[in-house]
PQR file with spaces between the fields and no chain letter, atoms N, CA, C, O and H, PARSE charges and radii, in Angstrom:
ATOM       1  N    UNK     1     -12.432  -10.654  -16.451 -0.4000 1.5000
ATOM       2  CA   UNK     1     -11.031  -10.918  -16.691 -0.0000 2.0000
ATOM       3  C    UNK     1     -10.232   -9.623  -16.727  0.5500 1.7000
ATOM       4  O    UNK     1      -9.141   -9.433  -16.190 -0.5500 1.4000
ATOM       5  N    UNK     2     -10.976   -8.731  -17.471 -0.4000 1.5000
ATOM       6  CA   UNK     2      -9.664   -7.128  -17.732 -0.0000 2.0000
ATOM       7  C    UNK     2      -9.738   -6.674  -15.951  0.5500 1.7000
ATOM       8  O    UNK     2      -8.811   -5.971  -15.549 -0.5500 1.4000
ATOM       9  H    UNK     2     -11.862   -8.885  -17.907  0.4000 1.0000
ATOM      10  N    UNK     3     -10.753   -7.056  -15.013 -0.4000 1.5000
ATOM      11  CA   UNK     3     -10.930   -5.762  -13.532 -0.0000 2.0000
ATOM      12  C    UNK     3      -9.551   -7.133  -13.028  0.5500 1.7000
ATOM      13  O    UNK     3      -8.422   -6.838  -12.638 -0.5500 1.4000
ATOM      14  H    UNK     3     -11.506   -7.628  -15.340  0.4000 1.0000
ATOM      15  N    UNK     4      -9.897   -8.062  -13.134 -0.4000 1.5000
ATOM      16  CA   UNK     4      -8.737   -8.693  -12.528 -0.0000 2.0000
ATOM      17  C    UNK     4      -7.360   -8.540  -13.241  0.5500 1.7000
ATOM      18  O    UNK     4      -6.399   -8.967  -12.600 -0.5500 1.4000
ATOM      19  H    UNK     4     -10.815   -8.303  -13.451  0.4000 1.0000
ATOM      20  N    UNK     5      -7.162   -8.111  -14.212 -0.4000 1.5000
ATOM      21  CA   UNK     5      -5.492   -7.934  -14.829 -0.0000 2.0000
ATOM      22  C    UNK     5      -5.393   -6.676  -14.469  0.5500 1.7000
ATOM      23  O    UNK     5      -4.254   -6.335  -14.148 -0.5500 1.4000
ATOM      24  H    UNK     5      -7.942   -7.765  -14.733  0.4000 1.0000
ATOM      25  N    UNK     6      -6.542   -5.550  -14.397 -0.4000 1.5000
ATOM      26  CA   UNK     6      -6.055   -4.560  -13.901 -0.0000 2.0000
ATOM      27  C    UNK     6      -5.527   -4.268  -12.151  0.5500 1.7000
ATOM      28  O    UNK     6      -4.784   -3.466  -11.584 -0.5500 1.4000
ATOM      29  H    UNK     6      -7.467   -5.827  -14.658  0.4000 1.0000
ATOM      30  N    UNK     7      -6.329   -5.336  -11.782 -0.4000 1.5000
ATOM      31  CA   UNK     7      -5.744   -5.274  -10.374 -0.0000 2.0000
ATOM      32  C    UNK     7      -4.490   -5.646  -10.183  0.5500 1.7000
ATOM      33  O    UNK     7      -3.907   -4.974   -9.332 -0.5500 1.4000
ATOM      34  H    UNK     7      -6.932   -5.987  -12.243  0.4000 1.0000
ATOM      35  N    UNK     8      -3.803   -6.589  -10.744 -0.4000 1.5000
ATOM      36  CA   UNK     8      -2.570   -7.128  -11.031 -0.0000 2.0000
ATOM      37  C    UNK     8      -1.523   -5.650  -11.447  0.5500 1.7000
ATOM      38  O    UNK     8      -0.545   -5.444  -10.729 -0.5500 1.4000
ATOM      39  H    UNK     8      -4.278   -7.135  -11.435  0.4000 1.0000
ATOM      40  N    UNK     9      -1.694   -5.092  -12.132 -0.4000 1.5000
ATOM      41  CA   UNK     9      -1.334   -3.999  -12.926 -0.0000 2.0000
ATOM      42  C    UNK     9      -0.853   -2.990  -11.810  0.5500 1.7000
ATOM      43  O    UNK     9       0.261   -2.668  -11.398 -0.5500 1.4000
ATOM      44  H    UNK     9      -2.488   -5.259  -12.716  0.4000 1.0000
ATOM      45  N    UNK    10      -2.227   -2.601  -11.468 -0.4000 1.5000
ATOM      46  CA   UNK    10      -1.862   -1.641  -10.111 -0.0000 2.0000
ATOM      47  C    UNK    10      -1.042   -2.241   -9.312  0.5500 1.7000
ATOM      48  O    UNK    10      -0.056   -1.617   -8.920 -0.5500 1.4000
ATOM      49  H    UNK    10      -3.132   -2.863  -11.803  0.4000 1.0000
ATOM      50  N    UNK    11      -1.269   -3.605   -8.887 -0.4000 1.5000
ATOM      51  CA   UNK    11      -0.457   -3.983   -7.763 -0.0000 2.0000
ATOM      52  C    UNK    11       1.518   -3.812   -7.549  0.5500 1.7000
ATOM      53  O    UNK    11       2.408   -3.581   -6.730 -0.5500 1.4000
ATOM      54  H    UNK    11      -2.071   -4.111   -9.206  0.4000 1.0000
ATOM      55  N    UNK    12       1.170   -4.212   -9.324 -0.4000 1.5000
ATOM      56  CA   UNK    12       2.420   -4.317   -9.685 -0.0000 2.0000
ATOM      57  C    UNK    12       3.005   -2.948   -9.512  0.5500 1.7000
ATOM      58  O    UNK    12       4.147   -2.869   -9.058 -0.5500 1.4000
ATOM      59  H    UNK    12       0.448   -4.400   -9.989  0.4000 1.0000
ATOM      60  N    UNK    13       2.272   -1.745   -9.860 -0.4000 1.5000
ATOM      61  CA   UNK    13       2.780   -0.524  -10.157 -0.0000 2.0000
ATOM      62  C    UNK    13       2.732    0.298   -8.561  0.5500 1.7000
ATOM      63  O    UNK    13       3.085    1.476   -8.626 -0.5500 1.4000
ATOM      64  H    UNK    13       1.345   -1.809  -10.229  0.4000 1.0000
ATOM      65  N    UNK    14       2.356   -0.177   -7.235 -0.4000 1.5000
ATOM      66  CA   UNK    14       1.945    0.146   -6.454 -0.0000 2.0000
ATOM      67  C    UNK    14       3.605   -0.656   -5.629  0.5500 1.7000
ATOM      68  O    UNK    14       4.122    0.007   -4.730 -0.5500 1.4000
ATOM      69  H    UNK    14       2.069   -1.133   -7.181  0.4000 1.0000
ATOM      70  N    UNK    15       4.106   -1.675   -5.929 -0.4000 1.5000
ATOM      71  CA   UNK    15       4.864   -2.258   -5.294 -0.0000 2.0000
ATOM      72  C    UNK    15       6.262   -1.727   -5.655  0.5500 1.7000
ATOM      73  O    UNK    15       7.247   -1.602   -4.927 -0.5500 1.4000
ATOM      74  H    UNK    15       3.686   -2.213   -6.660  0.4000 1.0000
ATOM      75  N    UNK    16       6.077   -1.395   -7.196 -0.4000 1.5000
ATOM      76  CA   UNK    16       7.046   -0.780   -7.880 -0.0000 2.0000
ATOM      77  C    UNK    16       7.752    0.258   -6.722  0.5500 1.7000
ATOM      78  O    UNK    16       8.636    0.176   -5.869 -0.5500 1.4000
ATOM      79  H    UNK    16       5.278   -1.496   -7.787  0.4000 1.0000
ATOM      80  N    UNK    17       6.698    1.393   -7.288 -0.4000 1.5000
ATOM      81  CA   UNK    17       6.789    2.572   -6.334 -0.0000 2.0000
ATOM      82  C    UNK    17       7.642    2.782   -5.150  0.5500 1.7000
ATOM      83  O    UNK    17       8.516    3.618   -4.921 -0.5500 1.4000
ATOM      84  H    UNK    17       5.980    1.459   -7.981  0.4000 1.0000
ATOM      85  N    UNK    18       6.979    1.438   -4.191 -0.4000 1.5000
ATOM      86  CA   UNK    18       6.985    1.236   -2.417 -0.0000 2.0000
ATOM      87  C    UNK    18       8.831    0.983   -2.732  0.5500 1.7000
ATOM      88  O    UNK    18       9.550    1.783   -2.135 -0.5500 1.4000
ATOM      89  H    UNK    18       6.269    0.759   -4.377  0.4000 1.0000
ATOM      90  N    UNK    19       9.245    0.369   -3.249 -0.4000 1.5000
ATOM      91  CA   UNK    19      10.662   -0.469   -3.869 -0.0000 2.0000
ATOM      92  C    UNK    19      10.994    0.627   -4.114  0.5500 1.7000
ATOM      93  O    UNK    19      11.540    1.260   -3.210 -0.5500 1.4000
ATOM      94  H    UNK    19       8.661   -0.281   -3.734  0.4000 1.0000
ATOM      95  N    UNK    20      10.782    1.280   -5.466 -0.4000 1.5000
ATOM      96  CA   UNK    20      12.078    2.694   -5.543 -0.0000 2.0000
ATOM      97  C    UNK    20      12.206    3.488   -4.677  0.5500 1.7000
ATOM      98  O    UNK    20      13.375    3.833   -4.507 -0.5500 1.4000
ATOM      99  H    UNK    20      10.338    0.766   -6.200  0.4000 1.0000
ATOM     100  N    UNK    21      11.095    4.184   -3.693 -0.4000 1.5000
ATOM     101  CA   UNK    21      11.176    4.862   -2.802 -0.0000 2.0000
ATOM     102  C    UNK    21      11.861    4.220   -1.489  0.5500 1.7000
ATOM     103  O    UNK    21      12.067    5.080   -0.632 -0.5500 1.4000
ATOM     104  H    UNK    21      10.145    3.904   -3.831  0.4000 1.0000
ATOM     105  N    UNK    22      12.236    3.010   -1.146 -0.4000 1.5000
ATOM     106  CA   UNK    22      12.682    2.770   -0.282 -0.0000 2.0000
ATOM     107  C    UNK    22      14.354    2.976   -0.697  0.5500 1.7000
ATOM     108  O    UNK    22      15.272    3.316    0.049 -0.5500 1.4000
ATOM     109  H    UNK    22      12.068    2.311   -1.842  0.4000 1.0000
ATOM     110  N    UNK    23      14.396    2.641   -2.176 -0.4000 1.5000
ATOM     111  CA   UNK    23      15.729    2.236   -2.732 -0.0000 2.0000
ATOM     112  C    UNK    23      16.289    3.715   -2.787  0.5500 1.7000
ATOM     113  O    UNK    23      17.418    4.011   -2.397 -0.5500 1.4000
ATOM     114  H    UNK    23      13.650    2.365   -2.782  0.4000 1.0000
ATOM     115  N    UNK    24      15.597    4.395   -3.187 -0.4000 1.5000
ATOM     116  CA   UNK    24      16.123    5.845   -3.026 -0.0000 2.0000
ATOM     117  C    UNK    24      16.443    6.620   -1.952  0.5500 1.7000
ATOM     118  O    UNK    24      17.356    7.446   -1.930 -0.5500 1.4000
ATOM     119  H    UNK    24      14.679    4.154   -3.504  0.4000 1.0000
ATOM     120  N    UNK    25      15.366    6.243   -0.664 -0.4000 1.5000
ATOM     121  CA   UNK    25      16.158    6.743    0.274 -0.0000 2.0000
ATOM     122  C    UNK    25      17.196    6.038    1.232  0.5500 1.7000
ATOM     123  O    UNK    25      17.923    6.626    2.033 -0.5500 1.4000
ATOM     124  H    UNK    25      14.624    5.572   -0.682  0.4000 1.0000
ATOM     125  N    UNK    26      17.141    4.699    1.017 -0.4000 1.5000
ATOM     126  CA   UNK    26      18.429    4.113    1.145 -0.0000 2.0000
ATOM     127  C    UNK    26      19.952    4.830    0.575  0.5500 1.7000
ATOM     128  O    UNK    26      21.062    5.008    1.076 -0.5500 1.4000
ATOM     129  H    UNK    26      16.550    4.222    0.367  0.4000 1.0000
ATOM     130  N    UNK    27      19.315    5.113   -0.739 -0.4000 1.5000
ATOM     131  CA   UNK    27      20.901    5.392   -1.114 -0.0000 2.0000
ATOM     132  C    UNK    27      20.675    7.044   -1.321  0.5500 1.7000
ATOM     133  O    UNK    27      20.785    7.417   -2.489 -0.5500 1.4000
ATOM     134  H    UNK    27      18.413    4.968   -1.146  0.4000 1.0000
ATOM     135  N    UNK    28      20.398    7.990   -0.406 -0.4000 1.5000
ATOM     136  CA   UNK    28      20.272    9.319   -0.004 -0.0000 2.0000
ATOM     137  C    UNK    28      21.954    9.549    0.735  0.5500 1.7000
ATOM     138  O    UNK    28      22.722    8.771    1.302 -0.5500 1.4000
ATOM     139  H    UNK    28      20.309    7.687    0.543  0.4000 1.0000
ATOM     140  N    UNK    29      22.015   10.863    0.421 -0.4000 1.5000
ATOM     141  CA   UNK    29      23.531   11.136    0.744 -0.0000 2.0000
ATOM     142  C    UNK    29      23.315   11.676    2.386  0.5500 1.7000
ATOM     143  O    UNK    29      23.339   12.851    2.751 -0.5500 1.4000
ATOM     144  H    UNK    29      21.392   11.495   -0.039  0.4000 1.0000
ATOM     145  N    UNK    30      23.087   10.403    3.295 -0.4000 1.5000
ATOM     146  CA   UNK    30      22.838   10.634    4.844 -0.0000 2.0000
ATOM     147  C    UNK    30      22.949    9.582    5.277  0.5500 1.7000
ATOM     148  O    UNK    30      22.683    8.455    4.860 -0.5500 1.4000
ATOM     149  H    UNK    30      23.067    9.448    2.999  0.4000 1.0000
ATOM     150  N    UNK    31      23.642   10.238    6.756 -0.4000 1.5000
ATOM     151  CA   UNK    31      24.167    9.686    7.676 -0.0000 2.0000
ATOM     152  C    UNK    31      23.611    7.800    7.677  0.5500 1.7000
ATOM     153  O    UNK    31      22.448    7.811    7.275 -0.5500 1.4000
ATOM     154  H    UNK    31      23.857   11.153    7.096  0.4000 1.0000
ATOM     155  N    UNK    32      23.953    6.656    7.911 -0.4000 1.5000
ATOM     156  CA   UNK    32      22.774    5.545    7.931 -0.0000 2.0000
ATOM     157  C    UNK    32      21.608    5.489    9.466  0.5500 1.7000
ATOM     158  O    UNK    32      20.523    4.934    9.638 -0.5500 1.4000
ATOM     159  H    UNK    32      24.898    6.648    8.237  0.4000 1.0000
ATOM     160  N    UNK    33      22.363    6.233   10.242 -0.4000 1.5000
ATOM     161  CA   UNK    33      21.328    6.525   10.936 -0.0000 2.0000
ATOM     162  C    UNK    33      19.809    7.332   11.301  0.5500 1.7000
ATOM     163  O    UNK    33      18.877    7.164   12.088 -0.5500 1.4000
ATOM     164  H    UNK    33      23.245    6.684   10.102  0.4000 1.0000
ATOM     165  N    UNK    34      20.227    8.406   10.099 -0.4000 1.5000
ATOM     166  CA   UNK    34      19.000    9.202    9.777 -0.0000 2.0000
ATOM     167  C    UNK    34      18.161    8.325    8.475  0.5500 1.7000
ATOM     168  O    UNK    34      16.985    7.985    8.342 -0.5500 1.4000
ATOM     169  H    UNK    34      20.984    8.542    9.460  0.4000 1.0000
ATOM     170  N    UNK    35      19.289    8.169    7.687 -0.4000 1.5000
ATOM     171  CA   UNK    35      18.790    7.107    6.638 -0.0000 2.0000
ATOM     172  C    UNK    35      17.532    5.956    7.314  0.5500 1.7000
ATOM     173  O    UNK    35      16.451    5.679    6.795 -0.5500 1.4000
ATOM     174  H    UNK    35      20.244    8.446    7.795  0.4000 1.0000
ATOM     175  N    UNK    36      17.945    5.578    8.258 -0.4000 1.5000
ATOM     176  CA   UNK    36      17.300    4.409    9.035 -0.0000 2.0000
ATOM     177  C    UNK    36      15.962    5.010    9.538  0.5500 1.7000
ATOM     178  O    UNK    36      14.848    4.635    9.171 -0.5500 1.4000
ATOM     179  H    UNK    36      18.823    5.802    8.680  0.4000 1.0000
ATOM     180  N    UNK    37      16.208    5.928   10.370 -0.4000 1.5000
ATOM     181  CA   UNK    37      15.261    6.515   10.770 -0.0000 2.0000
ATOM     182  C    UNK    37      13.644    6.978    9.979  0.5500 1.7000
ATOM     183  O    UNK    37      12.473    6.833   10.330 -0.5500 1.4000
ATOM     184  H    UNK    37      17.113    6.233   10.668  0.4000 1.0000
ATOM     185  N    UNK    38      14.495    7.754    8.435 -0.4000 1.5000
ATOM     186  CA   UNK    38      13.397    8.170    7.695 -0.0000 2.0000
ATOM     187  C    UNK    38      13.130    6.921    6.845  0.5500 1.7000
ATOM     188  O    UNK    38      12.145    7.014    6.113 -0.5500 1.4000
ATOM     189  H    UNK    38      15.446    7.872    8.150  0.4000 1.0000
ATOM     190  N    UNK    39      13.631    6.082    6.814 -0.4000 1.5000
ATOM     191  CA   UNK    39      12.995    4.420    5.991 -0.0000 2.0000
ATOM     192  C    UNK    39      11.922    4.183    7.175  0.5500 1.7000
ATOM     193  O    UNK    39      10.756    4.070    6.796 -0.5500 1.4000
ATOM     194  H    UNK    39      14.431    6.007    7.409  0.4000 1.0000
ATOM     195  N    UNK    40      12.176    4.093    8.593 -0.4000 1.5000
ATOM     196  CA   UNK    40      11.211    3.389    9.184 -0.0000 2.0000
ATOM     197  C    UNK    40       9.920    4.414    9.614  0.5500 1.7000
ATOM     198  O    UNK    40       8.791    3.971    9.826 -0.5500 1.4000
ATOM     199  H    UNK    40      13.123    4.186    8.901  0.4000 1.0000
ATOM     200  N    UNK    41      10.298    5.975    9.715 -0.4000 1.5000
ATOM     201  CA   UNK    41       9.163    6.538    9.724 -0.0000 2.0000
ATOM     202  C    UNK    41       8.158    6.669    8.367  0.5500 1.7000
ATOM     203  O    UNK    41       6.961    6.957    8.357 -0.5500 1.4000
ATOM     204  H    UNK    41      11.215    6.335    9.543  0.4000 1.0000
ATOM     205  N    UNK    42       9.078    6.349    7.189 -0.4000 1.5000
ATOM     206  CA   UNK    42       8.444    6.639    5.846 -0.0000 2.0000
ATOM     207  C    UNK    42       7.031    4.864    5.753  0.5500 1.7000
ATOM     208  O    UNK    42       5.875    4.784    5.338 -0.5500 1.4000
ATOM     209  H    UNK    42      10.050    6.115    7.198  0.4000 1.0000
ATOM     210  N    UNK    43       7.934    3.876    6.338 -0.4000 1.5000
ATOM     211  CA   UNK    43       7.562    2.306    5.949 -0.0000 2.0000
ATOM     212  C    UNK    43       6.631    2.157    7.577  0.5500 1.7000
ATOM     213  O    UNK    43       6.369    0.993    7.880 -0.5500 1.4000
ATOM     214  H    UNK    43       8.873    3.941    6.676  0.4000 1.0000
ATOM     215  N    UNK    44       6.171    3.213    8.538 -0.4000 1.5000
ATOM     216  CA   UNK    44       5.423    3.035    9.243 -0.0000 2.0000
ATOM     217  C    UNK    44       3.969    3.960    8.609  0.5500 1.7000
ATOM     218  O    UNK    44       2.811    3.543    8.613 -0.5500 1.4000
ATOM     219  H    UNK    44       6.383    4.159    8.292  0.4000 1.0000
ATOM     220  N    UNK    45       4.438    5.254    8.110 -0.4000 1.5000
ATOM     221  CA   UNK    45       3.319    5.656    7.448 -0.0000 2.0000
ATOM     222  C    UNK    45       2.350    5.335    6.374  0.5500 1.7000
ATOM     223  O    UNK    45       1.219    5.733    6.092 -0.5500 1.4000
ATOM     224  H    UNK    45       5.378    5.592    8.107  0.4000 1.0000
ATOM     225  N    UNK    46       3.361    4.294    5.763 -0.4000 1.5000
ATOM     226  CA   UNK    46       2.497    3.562    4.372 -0.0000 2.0000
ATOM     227  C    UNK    46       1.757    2.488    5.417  0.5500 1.7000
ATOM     228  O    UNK    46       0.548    2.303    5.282 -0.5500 1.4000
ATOM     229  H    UNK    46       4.280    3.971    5.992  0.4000 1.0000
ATOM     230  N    UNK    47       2.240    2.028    6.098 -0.4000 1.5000
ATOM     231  CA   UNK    47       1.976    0.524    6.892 -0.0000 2.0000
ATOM     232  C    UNK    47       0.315    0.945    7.358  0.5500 1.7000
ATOM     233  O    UNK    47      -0.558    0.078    7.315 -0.5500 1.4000
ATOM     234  H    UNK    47       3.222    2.178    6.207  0.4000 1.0000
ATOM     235  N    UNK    48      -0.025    2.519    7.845 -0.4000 1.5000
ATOM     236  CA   UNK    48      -0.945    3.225    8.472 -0.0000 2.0000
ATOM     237  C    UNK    48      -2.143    2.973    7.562  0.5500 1.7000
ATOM     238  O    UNK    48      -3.305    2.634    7.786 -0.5500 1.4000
ATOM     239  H    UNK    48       0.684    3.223    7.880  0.4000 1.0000
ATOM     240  N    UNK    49      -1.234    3.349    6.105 -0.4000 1.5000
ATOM     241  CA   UNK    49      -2.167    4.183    4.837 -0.0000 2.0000
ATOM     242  C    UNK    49      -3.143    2.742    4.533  0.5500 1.7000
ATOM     243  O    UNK    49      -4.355    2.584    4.682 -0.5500 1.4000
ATOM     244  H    UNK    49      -0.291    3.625    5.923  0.4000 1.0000
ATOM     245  N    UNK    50      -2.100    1.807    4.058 -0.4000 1.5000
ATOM     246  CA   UNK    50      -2.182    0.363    4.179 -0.0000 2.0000
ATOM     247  C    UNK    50      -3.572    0.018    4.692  0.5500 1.7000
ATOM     248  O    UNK    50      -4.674   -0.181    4.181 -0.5500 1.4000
ATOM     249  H    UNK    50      -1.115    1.936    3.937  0.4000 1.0000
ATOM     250  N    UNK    51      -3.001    0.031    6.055 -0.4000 1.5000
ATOM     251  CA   UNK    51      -3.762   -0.737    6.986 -0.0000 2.0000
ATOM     252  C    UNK    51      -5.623   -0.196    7.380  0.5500 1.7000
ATOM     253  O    UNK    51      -6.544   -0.775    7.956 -0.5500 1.4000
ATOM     254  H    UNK    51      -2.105    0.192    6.471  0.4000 1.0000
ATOM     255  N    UNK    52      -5.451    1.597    6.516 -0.4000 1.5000
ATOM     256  CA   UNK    52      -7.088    1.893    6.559 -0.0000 2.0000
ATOM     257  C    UNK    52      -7.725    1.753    5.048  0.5500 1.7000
ATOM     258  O    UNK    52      -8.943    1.734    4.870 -0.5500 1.4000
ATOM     259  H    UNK    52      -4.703    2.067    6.049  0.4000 1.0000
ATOM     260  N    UNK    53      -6.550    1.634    3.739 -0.4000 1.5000
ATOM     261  CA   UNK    53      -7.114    1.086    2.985 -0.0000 2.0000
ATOM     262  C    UNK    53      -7.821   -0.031    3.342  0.5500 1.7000
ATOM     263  O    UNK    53      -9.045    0.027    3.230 -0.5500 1.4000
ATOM     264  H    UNK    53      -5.561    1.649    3.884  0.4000 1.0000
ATOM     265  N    UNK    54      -7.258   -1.145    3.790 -0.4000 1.5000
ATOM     266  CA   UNK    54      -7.557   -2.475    4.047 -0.0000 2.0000
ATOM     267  C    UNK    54      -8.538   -2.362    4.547  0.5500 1.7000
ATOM     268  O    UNK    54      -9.372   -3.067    3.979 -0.5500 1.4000
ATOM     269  H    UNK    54      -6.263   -1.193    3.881  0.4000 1.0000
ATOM     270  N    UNK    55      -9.124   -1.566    5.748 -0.4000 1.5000
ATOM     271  CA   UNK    55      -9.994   -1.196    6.729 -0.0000 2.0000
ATOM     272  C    UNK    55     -11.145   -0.675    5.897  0.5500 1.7000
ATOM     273  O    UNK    55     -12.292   -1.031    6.168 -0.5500 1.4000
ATOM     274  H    UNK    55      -8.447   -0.993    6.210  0.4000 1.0000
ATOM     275  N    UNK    56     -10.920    0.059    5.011 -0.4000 1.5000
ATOM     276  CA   UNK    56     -12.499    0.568    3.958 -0.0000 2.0000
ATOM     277  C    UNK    56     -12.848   -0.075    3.083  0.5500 1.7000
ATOM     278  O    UNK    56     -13.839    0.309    2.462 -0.5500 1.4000
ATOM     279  H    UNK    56      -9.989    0.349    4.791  0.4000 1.0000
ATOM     280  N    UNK    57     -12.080   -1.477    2.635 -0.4000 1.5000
ATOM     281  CA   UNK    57     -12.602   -2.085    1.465 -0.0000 2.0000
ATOM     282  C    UNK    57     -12.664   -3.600    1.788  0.5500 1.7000
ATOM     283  O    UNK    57     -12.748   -4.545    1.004 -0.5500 1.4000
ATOM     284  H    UNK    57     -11.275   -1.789    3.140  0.4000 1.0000
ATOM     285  N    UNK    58     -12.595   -3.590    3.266 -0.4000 1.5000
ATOM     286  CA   UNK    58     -13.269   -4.594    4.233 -0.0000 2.0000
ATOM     287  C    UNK    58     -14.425   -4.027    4.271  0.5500 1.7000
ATOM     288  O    UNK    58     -15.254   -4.753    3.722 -0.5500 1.4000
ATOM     289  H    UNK    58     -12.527   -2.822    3.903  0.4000 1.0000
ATOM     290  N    UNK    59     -14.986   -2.812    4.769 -0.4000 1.5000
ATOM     291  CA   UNK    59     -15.997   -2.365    5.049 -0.0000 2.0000
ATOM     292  C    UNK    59     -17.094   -2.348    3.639  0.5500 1.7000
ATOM     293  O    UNK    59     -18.214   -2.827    3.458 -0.5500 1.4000
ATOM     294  H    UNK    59     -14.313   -2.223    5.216  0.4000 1.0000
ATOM     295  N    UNK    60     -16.564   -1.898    3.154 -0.4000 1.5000
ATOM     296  CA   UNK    60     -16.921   -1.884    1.128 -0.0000 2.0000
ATOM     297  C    UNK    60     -17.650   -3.425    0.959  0.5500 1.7000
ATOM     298  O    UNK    60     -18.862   -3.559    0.795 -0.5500 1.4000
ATOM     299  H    UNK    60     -15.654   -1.509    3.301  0.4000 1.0000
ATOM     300  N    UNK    61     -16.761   -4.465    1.025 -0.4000 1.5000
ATOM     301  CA   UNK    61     -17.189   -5.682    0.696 -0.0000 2.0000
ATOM     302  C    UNK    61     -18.487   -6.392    1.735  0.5500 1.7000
ATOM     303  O    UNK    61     -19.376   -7.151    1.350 -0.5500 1.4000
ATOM     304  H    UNK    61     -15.776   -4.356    1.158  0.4000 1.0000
ATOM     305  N    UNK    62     -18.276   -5.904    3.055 -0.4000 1.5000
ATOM     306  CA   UNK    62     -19.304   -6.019    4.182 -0.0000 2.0000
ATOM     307  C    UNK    62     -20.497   -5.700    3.256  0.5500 1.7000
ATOM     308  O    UNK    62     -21.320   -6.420    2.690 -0.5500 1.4000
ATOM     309  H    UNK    62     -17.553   -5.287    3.367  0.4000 1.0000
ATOM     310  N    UNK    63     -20.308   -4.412    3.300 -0.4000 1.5000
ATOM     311  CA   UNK    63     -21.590   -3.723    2.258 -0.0000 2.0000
ATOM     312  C    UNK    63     -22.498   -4.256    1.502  0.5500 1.7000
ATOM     313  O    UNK    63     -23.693   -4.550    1.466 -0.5500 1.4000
ATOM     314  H    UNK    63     -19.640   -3.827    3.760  0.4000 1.0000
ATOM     315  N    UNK    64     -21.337   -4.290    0.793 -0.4000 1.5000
ATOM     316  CA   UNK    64     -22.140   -5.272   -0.572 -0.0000 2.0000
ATOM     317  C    UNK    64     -22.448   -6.951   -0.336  0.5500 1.7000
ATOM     318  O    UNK    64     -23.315   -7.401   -1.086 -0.5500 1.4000
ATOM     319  H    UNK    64     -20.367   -4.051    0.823  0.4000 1.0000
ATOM     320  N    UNK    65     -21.903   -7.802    0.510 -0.4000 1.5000
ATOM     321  CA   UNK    65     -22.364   -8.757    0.627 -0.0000 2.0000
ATOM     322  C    UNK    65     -23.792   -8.647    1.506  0.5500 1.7000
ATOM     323  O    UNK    65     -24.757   -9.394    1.349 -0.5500 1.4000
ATOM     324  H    UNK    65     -21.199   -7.437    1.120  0.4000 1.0000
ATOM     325  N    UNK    66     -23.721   -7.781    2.258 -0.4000 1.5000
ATOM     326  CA   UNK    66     -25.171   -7.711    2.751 -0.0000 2.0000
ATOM     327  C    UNK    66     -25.765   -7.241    1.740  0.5500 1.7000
ATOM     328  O    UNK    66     -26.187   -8.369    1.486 -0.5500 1.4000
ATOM     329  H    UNK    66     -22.937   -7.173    2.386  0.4000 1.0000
ATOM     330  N    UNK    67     -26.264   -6.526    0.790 -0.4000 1.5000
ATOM     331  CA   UNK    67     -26.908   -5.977   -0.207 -0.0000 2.0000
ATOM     332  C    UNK    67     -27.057   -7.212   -1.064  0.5500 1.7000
ATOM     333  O    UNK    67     -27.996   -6.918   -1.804 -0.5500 1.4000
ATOM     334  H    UNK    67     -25.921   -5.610    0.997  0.4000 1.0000
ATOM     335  N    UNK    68     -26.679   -8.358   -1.359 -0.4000 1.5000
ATOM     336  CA   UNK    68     -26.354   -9.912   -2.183 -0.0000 2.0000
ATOM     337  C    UNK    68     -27.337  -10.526   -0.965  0.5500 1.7000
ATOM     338  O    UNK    68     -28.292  -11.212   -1.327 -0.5500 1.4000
ATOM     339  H    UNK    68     -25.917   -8.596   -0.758  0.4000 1.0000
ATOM     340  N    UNK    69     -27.141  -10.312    0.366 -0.4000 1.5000
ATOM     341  CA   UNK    69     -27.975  -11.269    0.738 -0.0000 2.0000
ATOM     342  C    UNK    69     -29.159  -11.106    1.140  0.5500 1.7000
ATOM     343  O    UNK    69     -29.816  -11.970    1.722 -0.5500 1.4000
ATOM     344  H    UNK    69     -26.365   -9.755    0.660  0.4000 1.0000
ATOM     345  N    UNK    70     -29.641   -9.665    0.786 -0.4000 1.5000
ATOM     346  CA   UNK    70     -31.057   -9.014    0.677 -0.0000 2.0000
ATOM     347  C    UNK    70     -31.932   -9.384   -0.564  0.5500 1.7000
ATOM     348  O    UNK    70     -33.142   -9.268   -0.759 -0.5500 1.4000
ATOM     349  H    UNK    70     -29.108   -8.964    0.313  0.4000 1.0000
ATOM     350  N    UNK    71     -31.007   -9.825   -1.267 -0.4000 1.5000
ATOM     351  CA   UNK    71     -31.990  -10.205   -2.701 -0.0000 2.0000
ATOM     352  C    UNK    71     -32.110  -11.048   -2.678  0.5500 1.7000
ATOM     353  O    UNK    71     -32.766  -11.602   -3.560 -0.5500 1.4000
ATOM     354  H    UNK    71     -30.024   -9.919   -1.109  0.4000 1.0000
């Protein structure tokens, strides 16, 4: 029960983050076209970070379910 509220926790504090940082450079004293620019290069690099987290703890769980079905 606590690894699952803590996952909740992070998530929450992980989404937080993604939200102020977008909100902040939204409201950055620039042009809306550079504004635009560094939101979508900033929200393509997390999308990256994202997407190899996702990629190693796919791999992680592979792992270990084969190791479950060795015993």
């Amino acid at each position: 029960m606590s690894e699952h509220r803590n996952g909740e926790v992070l998530t929450a504090f992980l989404l937080g983050g993604v939200i102020g940082a977008a909100l902040g450079i939204l409201f950055a004293p620039a042009s809306g076209k550079v504004t635009r620019e560094r939101l979508n290069d900033w929200l393509e690099e997390k999308g990256e970070n994202a997407k190899e987290a996702l990629e190693k703890l796919e791999s992680e769980i592979k792992k270990k379910k084969e190791q479950l079905m060795k015993n």
